[in-house]
C-alpha positions as CSV (number, residue, x, y, z in Angstrom):
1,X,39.5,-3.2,-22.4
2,X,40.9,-2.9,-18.9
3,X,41.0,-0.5,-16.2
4,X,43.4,1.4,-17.7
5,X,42.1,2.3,-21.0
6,X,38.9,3.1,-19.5
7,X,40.7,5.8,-17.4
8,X,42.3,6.9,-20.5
9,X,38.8,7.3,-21.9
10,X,37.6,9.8,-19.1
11,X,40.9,11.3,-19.0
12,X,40.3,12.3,-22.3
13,X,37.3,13.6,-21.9
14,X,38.1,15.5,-19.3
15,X,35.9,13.5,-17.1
16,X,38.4,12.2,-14.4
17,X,37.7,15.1,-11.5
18,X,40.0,16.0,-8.4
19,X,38.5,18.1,-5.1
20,X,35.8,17.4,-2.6
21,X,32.3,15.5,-3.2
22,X,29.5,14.8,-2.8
23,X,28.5,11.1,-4.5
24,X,25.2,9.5,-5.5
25,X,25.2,7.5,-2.0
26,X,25.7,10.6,0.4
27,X,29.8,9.1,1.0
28,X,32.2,11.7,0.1
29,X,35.2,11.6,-1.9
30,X,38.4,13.2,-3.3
31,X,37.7,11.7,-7.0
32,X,34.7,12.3,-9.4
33,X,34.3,10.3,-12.7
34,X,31.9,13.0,-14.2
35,X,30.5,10.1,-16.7
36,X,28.4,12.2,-18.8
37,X,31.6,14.2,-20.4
38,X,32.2,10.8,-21.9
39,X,29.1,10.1,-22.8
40,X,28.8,13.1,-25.1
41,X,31.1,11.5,-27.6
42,X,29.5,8.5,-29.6
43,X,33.1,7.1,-30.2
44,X,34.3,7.4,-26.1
45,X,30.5,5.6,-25.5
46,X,31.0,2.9,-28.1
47,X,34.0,1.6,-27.2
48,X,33.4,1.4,-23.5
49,X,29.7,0.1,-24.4
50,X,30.8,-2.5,-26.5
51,X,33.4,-3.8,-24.6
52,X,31.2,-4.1,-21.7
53,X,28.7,-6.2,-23.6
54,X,31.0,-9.0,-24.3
55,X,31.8,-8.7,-20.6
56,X,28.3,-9.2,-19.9
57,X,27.4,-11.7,-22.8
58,X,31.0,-13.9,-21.5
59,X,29.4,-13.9,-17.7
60,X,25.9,-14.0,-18.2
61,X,25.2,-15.1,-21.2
62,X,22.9,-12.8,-23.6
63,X,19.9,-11.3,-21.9
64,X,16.8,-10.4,-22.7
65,X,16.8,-7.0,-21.4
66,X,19.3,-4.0,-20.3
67,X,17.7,-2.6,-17.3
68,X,19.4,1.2,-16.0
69,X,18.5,3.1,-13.4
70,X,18.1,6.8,-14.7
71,X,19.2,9.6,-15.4
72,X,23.2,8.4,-15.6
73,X,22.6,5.2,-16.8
74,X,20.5,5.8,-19.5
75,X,23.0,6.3,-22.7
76,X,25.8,3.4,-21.2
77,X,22.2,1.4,-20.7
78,X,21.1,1.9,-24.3
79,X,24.6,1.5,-25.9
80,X,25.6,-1.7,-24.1
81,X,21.9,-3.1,-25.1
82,X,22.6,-1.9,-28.4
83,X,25.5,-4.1,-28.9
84,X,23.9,-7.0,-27.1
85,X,20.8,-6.3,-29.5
86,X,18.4,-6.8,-27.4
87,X,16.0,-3.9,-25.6
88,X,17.0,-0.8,-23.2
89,X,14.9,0.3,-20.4
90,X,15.5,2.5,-17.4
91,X,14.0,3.1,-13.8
92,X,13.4,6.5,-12.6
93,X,12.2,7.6,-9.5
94,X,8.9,8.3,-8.6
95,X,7.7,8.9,-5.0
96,X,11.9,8.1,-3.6
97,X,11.9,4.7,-5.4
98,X,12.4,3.7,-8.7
99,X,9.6,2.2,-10.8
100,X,9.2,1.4,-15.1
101,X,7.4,4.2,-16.0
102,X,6.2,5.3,-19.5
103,X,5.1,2.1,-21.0
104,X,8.6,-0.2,-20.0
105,X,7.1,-3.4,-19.9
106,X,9.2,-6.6,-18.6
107,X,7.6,-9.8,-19.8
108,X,7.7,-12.5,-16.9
109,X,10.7,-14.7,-17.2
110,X,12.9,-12.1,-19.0
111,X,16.6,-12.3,-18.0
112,X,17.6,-8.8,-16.6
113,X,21.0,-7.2,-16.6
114,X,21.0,-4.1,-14.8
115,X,23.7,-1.9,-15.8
116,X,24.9,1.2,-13.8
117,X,27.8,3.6,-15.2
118,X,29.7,4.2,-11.5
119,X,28.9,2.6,-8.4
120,X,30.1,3.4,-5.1
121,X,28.2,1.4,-2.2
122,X,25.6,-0.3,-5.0
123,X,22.5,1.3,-3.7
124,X,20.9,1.9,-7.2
125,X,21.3,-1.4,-8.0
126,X,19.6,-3.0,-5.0
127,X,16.9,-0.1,-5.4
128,X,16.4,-1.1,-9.1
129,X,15.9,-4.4,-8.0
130,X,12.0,-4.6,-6.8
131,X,10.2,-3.0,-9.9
132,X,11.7,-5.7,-12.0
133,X,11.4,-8.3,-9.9
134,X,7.6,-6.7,-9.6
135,X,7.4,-7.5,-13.3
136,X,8.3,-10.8,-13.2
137,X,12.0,-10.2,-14.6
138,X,15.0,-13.0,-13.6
139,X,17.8,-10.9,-12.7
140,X,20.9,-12.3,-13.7
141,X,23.4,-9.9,-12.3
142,X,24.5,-6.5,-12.4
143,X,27.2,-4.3,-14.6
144,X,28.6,-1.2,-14.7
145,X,31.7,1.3,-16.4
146,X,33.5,1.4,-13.7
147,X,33.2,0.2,-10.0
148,X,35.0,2.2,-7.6
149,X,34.3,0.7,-4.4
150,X,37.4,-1.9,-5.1
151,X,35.2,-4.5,-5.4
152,X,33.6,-4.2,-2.5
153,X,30.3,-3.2,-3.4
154,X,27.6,-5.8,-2.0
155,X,25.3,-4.9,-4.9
156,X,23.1,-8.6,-3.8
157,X,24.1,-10.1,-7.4
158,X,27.0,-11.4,-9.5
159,X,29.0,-8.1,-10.8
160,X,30.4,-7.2,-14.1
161,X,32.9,-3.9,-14.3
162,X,34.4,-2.8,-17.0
163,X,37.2,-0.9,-14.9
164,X,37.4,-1.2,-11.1
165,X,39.0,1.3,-8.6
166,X,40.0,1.6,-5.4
167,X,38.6,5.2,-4.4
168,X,38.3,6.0,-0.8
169,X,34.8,7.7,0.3
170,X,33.7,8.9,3.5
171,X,30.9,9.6,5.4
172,X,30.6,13.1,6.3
173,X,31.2,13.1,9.7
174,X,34.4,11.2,9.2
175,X,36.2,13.4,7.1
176,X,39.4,13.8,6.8
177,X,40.8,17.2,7.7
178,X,42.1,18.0,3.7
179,X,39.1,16.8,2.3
180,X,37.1,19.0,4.9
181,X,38.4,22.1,3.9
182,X,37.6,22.0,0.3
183,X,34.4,23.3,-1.0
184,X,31.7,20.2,-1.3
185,X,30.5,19.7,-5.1
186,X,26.9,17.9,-5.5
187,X,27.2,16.9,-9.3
188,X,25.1,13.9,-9.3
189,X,21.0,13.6,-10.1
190,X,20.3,11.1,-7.5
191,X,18.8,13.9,-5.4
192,X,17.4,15.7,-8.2
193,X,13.1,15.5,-7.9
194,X,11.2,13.6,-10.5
């Protein structure tokens, strides 16, 4: 699966979104992959979950665990795991940093894959990083869907994308004047309170 054919899977979903905001990272941008309209459909998720794993399974070898940061990474988390058969956990935030909550346990020595659905700058990643490494997990790199940073992402680990793209984001005091005049959307969860 390339980049194109994942595009063609959020294009069918509807998913592919044009007009002004707001991303996971605080950047802002002209293009939103709103992930979860693919996620609805078993057969969109398979496909892109599947191909994915033997991404990650060529790279990395097989792990021992899927590690997602919630709440968007949970279903591409638990699909890719599911086709790597091995076990899906998530992170979720819990006074501003992510911790394994509600009985995730990483046994010391497992090989961790954390797997995002879209990354920008690669924040979650990094962020995802210290209650596993807490646990004793081995991280062996990071995936994701789609990387839209161009590659440029310095998520602190060997990367794995199903799709990457080259989407421009700003900060928002460097706008640019188009962008500026559109209404900001704020569709993500990263801000949303545990």
């Amino acid at each position: 699966m390339n980049t194109e054919d994942v595009l063609a899977e959020f294009r069918g979903a509807g998913a592919l979104r044009e007009g002004h905001f707001i991303l996971a990272s605080g950047r802002h941008s002209a293009m939103f992959l709103q992930k979860n309209l693919v996620f609805q459909y078993a057969d969109r998720t398979e496909r892109l979950c599947k191909a994915l794993a033997a991404k990650i399974e060529a790279r990395f070898g097989k792990p021992d665990v899927i590690v997602s940061p919630a709440v968007g990474a949970i279903i591409p988390g638990y699909e890719t795991a599911r086709w790597l058969g091995v076990p899906s956990m998530f992170v979720e935030r819990e006074d501003g940093g992510f911790k394994l909550r509600r009985a995730f346990r990483i046994e010391p020595g497992a090989k961790v894959v954390i797997l995002e659905d879209v990354i920008t700058t690669g924040g979650s990643f990094r962020e995802a990083v210290a209650p596993i490494e807490a646990a004793g997990g081995v991280i062996l790199g990071c995936a994701c869907i789609v990387d839209r940073s161009g590659g440029k992402a310095d998520v602190g680990w060997p990367l794995v994308a199903l799709a990457t793209l080259d989407v421009p984001s700003w900060h928002a005091d460097a706008l640019p004047p188009e962008l500026a005049a559109l209404p900001a959307e704020e569709p993500g969860s990263k801000r949303l309170r545990a």
